[in-house]
C-alpha positions as CSV (number, residue, x, y, z in Angstrom):
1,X,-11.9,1.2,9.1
2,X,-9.2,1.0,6.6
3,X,-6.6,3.8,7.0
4,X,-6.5,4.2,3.2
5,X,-2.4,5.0,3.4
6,X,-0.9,7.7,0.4
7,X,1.9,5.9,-0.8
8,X,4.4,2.4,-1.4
9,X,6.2,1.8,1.6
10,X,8.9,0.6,-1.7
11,X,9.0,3.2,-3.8
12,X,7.0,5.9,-2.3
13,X,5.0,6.2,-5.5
14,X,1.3,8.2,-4.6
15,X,-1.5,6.1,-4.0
16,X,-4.5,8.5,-3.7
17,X,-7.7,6.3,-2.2
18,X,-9.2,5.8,-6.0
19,X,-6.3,4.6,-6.8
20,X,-6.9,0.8,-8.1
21,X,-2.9,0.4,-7.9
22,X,-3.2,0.1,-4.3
23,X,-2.0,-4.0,-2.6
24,X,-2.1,-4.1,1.0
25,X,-1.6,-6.6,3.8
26,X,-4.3,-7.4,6.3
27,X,-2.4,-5.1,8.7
28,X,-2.5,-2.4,5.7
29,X,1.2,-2.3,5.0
30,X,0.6,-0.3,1.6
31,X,2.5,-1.0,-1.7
32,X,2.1,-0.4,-5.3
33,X,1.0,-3.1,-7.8
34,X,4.1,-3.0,-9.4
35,X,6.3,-3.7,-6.1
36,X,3.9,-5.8,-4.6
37,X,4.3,-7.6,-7.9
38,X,8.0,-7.5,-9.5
39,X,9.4,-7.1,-6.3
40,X,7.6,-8.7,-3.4
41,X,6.4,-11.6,-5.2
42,X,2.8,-10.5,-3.7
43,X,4.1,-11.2,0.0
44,X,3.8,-8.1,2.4
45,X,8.2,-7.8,3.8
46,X,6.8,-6.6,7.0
47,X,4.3,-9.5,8.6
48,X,4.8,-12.1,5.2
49,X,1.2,-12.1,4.4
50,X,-0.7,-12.0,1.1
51,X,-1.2,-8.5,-0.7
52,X,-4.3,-7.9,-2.2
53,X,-5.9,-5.2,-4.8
54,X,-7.2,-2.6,-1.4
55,X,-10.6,-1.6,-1.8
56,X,-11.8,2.1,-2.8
57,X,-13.9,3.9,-0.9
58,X,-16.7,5.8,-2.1
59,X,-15.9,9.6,-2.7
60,X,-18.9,10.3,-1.0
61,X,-17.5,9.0,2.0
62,X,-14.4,10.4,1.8
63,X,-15.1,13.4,3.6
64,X,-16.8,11.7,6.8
65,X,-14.1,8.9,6.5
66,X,-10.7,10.5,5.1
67,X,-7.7,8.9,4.1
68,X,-4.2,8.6,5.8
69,X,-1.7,11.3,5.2
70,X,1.2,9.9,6.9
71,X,3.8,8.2,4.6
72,X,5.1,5.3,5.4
73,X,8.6,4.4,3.9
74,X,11.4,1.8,4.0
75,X,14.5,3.5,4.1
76,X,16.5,1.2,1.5
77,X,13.1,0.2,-0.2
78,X,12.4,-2.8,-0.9
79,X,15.1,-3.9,-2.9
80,X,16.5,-6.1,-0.4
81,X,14.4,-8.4,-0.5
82,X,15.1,-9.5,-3.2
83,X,18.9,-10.6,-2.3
């Protein structure tokens, strides 16, 4: 079950789980579509795999299946990756 993570581990931007701004990593490393984009050229800085739009789940599920509310962060970002 996907943890369905809050924010951008970039830019700490909210993600809330209908959000279609969402790219994660196969192990869910969460980022927004404009890092995962402009920044991280679409590859995940954590295990260097592919981001992809992450799916939404139903609302009606929400309540049986919630969300992640731990925020994950880099503490410089992501900007240096690009250097």
């Amino acid at each position: 079950m996907l943890e369905i993570r809050p924010n951008c581990e970039c830019c700490d931007k909210d993600l809330p789980p209908e959000s279609a701004e969402a790219m994660i990593c196969s192990f869910e490393c969460t980022f927004c579509t404009r890092c995962a984009g402009e920044v991280l050229g679409k590859v995940c800085p954590n295990c260097g795999g592919g981001l992809v739009q992450r799916p939404i789940r139903p609302a009606h599920l929400l309540e049986m299946n919630p969300p992640s509310t731990e925020r994950i962060l880099k503490p410089n970002g992501c900007a240096h990756q690009n250097a």
